[in-house]
N, C-alpha and C positions, 0 to 999 in steps of 0.2 A: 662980649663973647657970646656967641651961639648956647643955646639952653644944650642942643646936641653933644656942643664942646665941653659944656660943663660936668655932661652925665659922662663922657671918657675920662674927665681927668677924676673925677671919684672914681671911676671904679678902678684906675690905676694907682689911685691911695688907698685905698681899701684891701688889692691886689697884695700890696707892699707889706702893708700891714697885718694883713687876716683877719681881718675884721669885714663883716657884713652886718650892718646895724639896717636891719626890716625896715626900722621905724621913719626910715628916709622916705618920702614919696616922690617917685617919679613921673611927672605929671605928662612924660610920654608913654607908662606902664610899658618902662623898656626893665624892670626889675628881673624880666627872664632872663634878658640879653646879658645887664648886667653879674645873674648867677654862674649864667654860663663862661660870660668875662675870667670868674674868680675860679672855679671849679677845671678852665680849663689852663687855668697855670700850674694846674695838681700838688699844690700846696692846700693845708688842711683849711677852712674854714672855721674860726672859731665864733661863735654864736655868744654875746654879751649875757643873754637869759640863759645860759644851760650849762649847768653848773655840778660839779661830784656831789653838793651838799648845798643844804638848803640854805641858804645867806639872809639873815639880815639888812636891810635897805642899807646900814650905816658900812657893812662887809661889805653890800653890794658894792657901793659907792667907791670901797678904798681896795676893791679886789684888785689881782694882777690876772693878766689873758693867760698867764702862764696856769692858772687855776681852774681854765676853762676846758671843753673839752672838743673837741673837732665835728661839726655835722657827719662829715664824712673821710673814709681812711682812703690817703692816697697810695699806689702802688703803680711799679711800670707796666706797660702793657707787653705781653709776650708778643713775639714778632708777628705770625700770619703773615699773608699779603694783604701788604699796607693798601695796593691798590690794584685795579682791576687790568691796566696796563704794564705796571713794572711792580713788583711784589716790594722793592727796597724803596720806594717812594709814596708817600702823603698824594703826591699831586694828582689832578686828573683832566692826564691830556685829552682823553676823548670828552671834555666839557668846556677847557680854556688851553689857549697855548698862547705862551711868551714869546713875541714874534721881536722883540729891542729890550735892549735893557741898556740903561744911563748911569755909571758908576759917578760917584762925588766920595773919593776916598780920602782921607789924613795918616799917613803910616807915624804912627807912635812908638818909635821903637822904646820908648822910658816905659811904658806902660806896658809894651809886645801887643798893641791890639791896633787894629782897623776899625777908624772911625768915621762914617760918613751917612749915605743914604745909593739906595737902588732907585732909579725910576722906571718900571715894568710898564713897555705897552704889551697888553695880552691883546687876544683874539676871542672874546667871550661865541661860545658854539652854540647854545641853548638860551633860549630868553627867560627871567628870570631865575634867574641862579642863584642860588641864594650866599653861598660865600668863596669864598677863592683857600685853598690849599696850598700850603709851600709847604718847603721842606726847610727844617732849622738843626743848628746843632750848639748848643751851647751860644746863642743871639742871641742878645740883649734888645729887646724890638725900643726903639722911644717914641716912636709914632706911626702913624699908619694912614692915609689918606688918599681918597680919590681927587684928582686933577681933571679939570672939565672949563673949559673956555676961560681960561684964566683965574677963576674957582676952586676951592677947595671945597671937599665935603670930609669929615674927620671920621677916619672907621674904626671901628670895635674890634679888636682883636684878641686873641689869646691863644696862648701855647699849649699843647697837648699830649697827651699820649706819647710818653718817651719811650724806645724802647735801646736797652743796651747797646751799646758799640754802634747803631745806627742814626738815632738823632730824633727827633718830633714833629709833629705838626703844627705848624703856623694857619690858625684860620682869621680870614680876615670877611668879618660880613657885611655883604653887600645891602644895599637901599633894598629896596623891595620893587618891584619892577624892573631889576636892570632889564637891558634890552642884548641882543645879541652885538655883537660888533666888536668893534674896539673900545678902548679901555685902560684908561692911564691911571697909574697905581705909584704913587711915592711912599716908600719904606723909610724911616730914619734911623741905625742900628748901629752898635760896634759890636764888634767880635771879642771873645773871650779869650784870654790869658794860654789857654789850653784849646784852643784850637785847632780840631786834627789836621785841618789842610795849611797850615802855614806851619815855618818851622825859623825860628828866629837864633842867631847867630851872635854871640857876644863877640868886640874885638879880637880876641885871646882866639877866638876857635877859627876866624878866617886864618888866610895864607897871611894876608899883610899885616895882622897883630894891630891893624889903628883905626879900622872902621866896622862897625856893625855891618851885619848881614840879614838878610830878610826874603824868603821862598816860600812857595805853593806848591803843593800837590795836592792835586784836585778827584783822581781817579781815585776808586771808583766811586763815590759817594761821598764824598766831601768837602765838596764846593758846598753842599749846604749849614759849612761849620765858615763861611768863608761870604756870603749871602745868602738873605732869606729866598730863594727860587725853585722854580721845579726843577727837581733835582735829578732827574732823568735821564737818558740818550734818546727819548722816544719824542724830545721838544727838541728844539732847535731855535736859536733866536743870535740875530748880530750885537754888537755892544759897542759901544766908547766907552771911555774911561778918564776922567781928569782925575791925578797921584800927585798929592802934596807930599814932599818927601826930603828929605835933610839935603840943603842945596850943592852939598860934595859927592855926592851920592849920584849912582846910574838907575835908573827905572827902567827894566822891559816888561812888556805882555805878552801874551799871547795876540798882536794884534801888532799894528803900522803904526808906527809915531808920527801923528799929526803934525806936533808943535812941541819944545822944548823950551820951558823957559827955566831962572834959577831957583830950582826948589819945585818946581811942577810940571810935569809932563802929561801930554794929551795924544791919547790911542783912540784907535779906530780898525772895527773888524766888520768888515762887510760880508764875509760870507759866512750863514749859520753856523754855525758851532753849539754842540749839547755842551751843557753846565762842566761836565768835568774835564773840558779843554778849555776851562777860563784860566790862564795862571799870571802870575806875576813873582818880579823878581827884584832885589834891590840891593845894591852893593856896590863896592868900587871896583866897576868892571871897565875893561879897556877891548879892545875889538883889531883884529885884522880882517882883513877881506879873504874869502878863498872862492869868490867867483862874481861875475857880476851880479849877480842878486843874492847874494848868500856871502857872511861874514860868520867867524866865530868869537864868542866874547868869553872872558874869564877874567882872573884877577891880573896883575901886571905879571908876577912870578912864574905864571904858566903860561902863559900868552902865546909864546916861541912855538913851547914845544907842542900848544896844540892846535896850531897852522899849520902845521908840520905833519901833524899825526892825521889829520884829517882833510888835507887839502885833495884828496879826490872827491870830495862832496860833490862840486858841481858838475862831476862826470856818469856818478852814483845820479844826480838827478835827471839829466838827461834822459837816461836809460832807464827809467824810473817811467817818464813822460812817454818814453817810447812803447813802455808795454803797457802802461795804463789809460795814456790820453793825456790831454793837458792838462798842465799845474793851474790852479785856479787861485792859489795864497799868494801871488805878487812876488813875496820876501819870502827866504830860506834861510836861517839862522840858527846857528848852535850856541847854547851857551854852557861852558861847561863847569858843573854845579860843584859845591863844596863837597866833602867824601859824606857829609851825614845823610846825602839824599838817594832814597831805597830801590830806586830803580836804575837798571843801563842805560836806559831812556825814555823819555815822556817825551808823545808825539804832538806836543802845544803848535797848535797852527803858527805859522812865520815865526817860531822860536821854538825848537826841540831842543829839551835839556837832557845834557848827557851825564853821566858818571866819569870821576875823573881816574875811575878805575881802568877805564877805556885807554890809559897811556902809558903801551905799552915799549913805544920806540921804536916801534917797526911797522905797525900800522895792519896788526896781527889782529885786533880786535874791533877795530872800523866798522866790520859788518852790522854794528849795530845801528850805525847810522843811515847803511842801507834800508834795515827793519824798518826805522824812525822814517824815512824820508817815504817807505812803501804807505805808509799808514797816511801820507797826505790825499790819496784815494782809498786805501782800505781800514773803512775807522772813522776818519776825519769829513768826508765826503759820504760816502754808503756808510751807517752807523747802524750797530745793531741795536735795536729799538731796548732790549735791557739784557743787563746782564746773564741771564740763565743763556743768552745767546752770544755767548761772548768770542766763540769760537767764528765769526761771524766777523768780528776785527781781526782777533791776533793768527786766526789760523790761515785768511787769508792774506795778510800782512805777512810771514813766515813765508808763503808761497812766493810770495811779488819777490819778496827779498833777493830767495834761492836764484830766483829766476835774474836780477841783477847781479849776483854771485857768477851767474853762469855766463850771463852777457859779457861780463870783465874777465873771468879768470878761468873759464873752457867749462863744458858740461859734467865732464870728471870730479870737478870742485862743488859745483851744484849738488852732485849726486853723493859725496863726499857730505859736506855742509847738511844736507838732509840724515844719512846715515850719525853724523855725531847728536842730532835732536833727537833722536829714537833710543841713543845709550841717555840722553838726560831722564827722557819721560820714563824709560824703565827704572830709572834712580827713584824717581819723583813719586811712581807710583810702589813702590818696593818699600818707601821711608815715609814720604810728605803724609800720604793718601792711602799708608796700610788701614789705618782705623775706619775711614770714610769710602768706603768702594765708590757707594755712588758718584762724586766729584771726579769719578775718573770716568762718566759720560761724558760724553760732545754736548748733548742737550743737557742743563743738569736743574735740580727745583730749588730755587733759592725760597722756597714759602716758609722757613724758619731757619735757615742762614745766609750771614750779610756774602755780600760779594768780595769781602776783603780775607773772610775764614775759606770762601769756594777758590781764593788765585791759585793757579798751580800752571804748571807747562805744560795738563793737556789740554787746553783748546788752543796753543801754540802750534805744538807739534803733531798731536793727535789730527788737527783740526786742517794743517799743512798736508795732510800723508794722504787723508780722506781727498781732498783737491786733488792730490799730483794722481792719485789712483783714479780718479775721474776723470783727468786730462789724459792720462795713458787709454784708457778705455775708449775717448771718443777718438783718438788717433791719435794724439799729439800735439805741442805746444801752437805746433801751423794751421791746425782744427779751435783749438780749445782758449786760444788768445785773441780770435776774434769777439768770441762771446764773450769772454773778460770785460773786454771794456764793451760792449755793448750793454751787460750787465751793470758796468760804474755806470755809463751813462744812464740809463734808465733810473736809475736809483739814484742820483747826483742829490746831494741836500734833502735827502731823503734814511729815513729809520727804520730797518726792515727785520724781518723774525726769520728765520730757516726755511719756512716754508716761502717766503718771496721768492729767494733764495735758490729751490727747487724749483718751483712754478715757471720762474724766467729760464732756470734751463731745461727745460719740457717745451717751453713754446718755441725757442731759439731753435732745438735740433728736432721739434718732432715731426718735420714738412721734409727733413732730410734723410739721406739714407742712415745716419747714426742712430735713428730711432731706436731700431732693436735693441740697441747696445745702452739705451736706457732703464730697460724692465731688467738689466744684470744687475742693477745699484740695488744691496738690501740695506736702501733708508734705515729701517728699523733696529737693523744688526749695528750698521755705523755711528747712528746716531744715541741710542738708549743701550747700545753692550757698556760693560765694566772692562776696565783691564786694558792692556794695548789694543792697537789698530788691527779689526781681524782679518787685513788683508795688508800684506807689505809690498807694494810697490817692487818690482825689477829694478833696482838702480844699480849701478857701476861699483863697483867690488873694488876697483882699483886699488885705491888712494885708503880705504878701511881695509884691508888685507892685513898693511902692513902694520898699523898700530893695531887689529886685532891679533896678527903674531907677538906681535912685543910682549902684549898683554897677557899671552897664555904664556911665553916664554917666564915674564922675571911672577908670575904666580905659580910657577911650577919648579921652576930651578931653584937652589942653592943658591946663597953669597957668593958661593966659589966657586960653581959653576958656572955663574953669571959670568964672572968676573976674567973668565978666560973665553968666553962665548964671543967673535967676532962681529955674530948677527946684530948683538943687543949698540955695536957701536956705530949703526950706517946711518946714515944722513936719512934725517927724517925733517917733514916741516912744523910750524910751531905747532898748524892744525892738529898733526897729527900726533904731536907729541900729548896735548890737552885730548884728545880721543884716547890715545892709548892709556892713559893715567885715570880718566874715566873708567875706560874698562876696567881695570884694574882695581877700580873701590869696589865694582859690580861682582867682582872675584870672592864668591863664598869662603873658600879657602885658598889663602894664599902662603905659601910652605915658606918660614923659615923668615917670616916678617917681625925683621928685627932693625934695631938700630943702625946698625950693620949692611944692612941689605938697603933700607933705606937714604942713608949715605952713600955708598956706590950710584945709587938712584940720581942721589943730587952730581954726584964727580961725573958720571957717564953722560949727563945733560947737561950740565951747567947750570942746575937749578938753583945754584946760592947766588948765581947773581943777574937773573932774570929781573926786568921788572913787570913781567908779566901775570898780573891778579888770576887768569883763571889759572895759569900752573899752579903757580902760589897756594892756592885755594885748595887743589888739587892735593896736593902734598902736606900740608896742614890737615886734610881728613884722612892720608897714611899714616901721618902721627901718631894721631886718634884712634885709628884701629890695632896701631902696635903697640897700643899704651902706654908710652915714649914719655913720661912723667915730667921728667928733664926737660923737655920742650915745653913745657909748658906755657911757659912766658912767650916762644916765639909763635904758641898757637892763638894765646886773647892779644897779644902785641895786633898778630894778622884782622883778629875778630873788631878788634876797635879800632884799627887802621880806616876802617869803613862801613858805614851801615846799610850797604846794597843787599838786599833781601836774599836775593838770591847767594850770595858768601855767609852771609853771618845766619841764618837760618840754620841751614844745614849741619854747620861748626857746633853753634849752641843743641842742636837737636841729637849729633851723635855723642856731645860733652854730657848731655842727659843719659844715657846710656851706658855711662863710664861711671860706677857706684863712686870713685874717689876722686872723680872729676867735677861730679855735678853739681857741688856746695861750690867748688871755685869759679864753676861758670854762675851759677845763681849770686855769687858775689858780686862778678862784676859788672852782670846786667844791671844789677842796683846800681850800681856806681857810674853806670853809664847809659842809663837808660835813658835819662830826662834829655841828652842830645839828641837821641833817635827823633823821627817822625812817628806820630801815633799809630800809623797802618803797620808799623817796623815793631813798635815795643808791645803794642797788641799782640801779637801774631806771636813772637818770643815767647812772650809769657805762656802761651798757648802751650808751645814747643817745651816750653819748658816745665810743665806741670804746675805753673801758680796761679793760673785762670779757669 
C-alpha cells in the first residue's frame, strides 16, 4: 500500500475517533492536510496532552478522551453566499464543471439508504486548483479518488461547513499541479437514513399493501443529500446509471433504459441536465401507453384510470413542440407517484412525476401536465443558472402552458386559466408571504434563505403575467413566439440569469420597428416591486365574470336568500367552479358563513361527491374559516389524504390561526410527519410555528 494510502486511512481513524496524536510523523509533512482532514469534519478535536487538571503519568496513562478537552469548538456556519455563482451552493462553476457523471447504485430498502459510488468527469477551467468543491447533505463519503490511465491516486477529503436546512461542503484536494482539462474523480458513499431527496415507502403505505416503495425529489437542492456533486442549475452534466434493486421491483429515472436485467437496470441521459432533474423511482409499477413515445406508469390499482385521465398527453406534446421547437428527450413518460409526494408535478426529463391528486375523473386538472411537459423547454433545456432566478423556469413554464391551454381549448380559456393564477398569487401573497414582502419579488436574494423557505407561486404567476404583458406590448403571440423559441434556441443546454434573458430580447427586436416599445418595459418596477404584478395585462373577462359574480353573490347573501336565488344554480365549469370558491376564501367578509350556508354550498354543487382535490381543498379552507369544529375530522382526514404542498400547507397554516384548532393540527403533524418528504415537514413546521 501507497505511504499516500496510508496517510488517508489515519486520518479517517483519527477523524472517527477525535483523536489527533502530534506525535505521529508524516514523512510527507502532510500534518496540515491532515488537520485540515479532522477540523473539516467539524467535529471537536481532542488533544491526548490537554487536560482540565494536571494528571499524573499513571492518570495520564488510564485517562478516558471523555476527560479531555477539544482544541477547538465546532459550530454551524450561518448561511451567506455559499458561492460566487449560486449563493445555495459549495461548488464553483466558474473554476470546474461536471461535464458526466457514472452512478453504481444498491437500493437498500432494509437499511432506506443508497449505496454505491459517483464517477464525476469534471472540466477543470484554471491550472492548478487546488481542491474540488461539492455539495453534500447528510453523505457518508468512504473514499475519494482520482482515476488516470487506469491509475488511481487516493484524495484527501473532508466535509465542512454545515449550514442548517441546506447541507455542506465536500472538499476533495487535488495533487499540486493539477493541469486544466479533464479529470476523473470516483466518490464511494451511501446516503443517510434521512435523506431529504429520497422518500422511502413501507408495504402498508403503497396502494398494493405487498411491495416497498422508493422516490426522489431532487428540487431545489437536494440532489446533494442524494450525491456528492455540484449542486447547482448553473452545471449541467449527462449521466448513466446502473440500480441494483429487489428483482420484483420496477426501476425508472430520469433518463432511457438501456438494459433491463433481474434485479438491475441500466439508464442513460444524453442531454445535460442540472443536479436537480436527476431522479429515480422504485416500486411495483405497471405502464400503459398514451402515445408513441409517451406511456404512464403507476401501481396496478390505478393504472385504468390514469390512461384515462391523462391520455391527451401526446396531443399537449405536440403543441408543446409547436410553440417551442423540438423535443429533444426521446421519451415522454408520466409516472404517477404515491399521495406522500409534495408537488403536482416534477418536470424529471423522459419521466414527469405527477400527483395522484391530479385524478379527478374528468380530466379537469390535466393542465398540469401541460406546465410538466412546457418545462421540457423552459427549465429543462434554457435553465436558470440559480435560484434567485427562478422565475426564469416556472414563470415561463406557466406562459408555454397558457398558451397550450389556448391551442386545445380557445383563447377565452387561456385568458381564463391566467385570470385564476392571479386569485392564487394574491392568496399566496395575502397568507404564504405576509411576514416576507421581499419573496414577493421576480428577482429575489437568497444570500441568507435556502430556496425551499423562498418557493411560492410568485415566479409562477407573477413571472407568467410579466411575459404575457410583454408579448401584448411587442404585438402579439404572431410578433412575440417567433423570438420564443429563437430565444430556447439560443440558449439550448445552456444556464442563464434575467439579464441573458433581457439582453436577447433587445437584440432580437431592436433592428425592428418594435424597438420603441422596449424603453416602455420598467425592468426595475417588474422586476424588484413587492406585491402583485404592477401592470395586469387586458385578458378576456369572459369565463371570470361569472365565477367572480358567484363569488360576490354567496359572500353577500343569506342562506335564504341564496337558497331561492336562480343565479347561484346555472351551469358553471369545473374551472370555474375552483375560481369561484377561491375567490371566495379572498372574501374579507363573507355574511352569514355558517354551517348552514356551507351545506347549501355543497347541495347547490355537488360538492360531497366530487373527486376533485382542488374543490375539495377549497372547501375544507371554508370550514376553517367558519370554524365548523364538527368537521374537524373530515378537514386532517383531507390534510393526510396527501402531502402536496400546495393542499396541506395552507390547511395547516389557516389551522394555526384557529386558537382551538392549532394543538389538533400540531398533533397530527407529529403523527404524520415522518411520511412527508423533508421539503414538505420543513416548511410545516415553519407554517406552524415550531421552527
Amino acid at each position: 500500500m501507497s505511504i499516500a494510502k496510508r496517510v488517508q486511512q489515519w486520518a479517517t481513524f483519527a477523524r472517527q475517533w477525535h483523536i489527533y496524536d502530534c506525535t505521529w510523523q508524516n514523512p510527507f509533512d502532510s500534518a496540515k492536510i491532515i488537520s485540515r482532514h479532522l477540523k473539516g469534519m467539524q467535529k471537536p478535536i481532542y488533544h491526548p496532552m490537554i487536560h482540565k487538571r494536571s494528571l499524573t503519568t499513571q492518570q495520564l496513562s488510564t485517562s478516558n478522551l471523555l476527560h479531555t478537552v477539544p482544541v477547538y469548538s465546532v459550530s454551524n456556519r450561518k448561511m451567506g453566499r455559499l458561492g460566487k455563482v449560486d449563493p445555495s451552493s459549495y461548488s464553483q462553476p466558474e473554476l470546474i464543471t461536471t461535464k458526466h457523471s457514472s452512478l453504481e447504485w444498491k437500493v437498500d430498502f432494509e437499511n432506506t439508504k443508497l449505496k454505491g459510488s459517483v464517477t464525476h468527469k469534471f472540466n477543470v477551467l484554471e491550472n492548478n486548483l487546488e481542491s474540488i468543491l461539492l455539495d453534500v447533505r447528510d453523505v457518508t463519503i468512504l473514499n475519494a479518488e482520482i482515476i488516470s490511465a487506469g491509475a488511481t491516486t487516493p484524495l484527501n477529503h473532508f466535509i465542512s461547513d454545515p449550514v442548517d436546512d441546506i447541507g455542506a461542503k465536500l472538499t476533495l484536494e487535488l495533487p499540486q499541479g493539477t493541469a486544466k482539462g479533464e479529470l476523473t474523480v470516483r466518490i464511494d458513499y451511501e446516503t443517510s437514513q434521512k435523506a431529504s431527496g429520497l422518500q422511502w415507502l413501507t408495504p402498508e403505505q403503497t396502494l398494493g399493501k405487498k411491495h416497498p416503495y422508493m422516490f426522489s425529489q431532487c428540487q431545489a437542492i437536494h440532489a446533494r443529500s442524494i450525491i456528492p456533486c455540484q449542486d447547482t442549475p448553473a452545471v449541467k452534466f449527462t449521466y448513466t446509471a446502473t440500480v441494483e434493486h429487489p428483482k420484483d421491483l420496477k426501476a425508472l429515472m430520469s433518463a432511457l433504459i438501456e438494459k433491463q436485467e433481474e434485479g438491475r437496470t441500466t439508464f442513460k441521459q444524453d442531454v445535460p441536465i442540472p443536479a436537480y432533474l436527476l431522479a429515480i423511482a422504485i416500486g411495483d409499477l405497471v405502464s400503459r401507453p398514451l402515445g408513441p413515445n409517451s406511456n404512464v406508469w403507476a401501481e396496478e390499482g390505478i393504472i385504468e384510470e390514469c390512461a384515462a385521465e391523462f391520455s391527451e398527453t401526446s396531443e399537449m406534446l405536440k403543441t408543446a413542440a409547436d410553440i417551442c421547437g423540438p423535443y429533444v428527450w426521446k421519451q415522454y413518460d408520466l409516472l404517477v407517484m404515491p399521495p406522500s409526494f409534495p408537488f403536482g408535478g416534477m418536470e424529471n426529463p423522459c419521466l414527469t412525476f405527477v400527483t395522484p391528486t391530479l385524478l379527478a375523473g374528468d380530466k379537469s386538472l390535466a393542465d398540469v401536465v401541460a406546465h410538466e411537459i412546457a418545462h421540457s423547454w423552459t427549465g429543462n433545456l434554457v435553465t436558470n443558472k440559480n435560484f434567485e432566478h427562478f422565475w426564469l423556469n416556472e414563470g415561463f413554464t406557466v406562459f408555454v402552458e397558457t398558451k397550450i391551454v389556448g391551442r386545445m381549448k380557445g383563447e377565452k380559456e387561456r385568458d381564463f386559466h391566467m385570470l385564476r393564477n392571479l386569485t392564487d398569487l394574491q392568496e399566496c401573497i395575502r397568507t404564504q408571504l405576509k411576514d416576507t414582502p421581499e419573496l414577493t419579488k421576480l428577482v429575489v436574494d437568497l444570500s441568507n434563505c435556502g430556496p425551499d423557505d423562498a418557493f411560492s407561486s410568485v415566479p409562477y404567476m407573477k413571472g407568467s403575467t410579466f411575459l404575457r404583458y410583454i408579448e401584448d406590448l411587442m404585438g402579439g403571440p404572431e410578433i412575440f413566439e417567433p423570438f420564443l423559441r429563437s430565444y430556447l434556441q439560443k440558449y439550448s443546454y445552456q444556464s442563464v440569469t434575467t439579464n441573458d434573458f433581457k439582453n436577447s430580447l433587445y437584440d432580437y427586436f431592436v433592428c425592428t420597428d418594435k424597438n420603441g416599445k422596449l424603453n416602455e418595459i420598467d425592468w426595475q418596477l417588474w422586476l424588484t416591486s413587492e406585491g402583485m404584478p404592477p401592470i395586469i395585462p387586458e385578458f378576456d373577462q369572459t369565463l371570470a365574470n361569472v365565477s367572480k359574480q358567484l363569488a360576490l353573490l354567496w359572500s353577500t347573501k343569506t342562506t335564504e336568500e341564496l337558497a331561492e336565488n336562480a343565479e347561484v344554480r346555472q351551469k358553471i365549469s369545473t374551472h370555474q367552479l375552483i375560481d369561484f370558491l377561491g375567490k371566495l376564501i379572498e372574501c374579507k367578509d363573507i355574511k352569514d358563513l355558517t354551517e348552514q350556508k356551507i351545506e347549501l354550498l355543497e347541495a347547490t354543487y355537488n360538492l360531497k361527491n366530487t373527486k376533485n382535490s382542488e374543490v375539495l381543498f377549497r372547501v375544507m379552507r371554508l370550514c376553517i374559516m367558519a370554524r365548523l369544529m364538527n368537521r374537524m375530522d373530515q378537514i386532517i382526514a383531507f390534510a393526510n389524504s396527501n402531502f402536496r404542498m400546495k393542499f396541506c400547507r395552507p390547511i395547516y397554516r389557516d389551522l394555526a390561526q384557529w386558537p382551538e384548532a392549532k394543538p389538533i393540527a400540531v398533533k397530527n403533524f407529529e403523527s404524520v410527519k415522518d411520511q412527508m418528504m423533508a421539503v414538505c415537514s420543513h416548511t410545516i413546521e415553519k407554517d406552524l410555528g415550531l421552527k
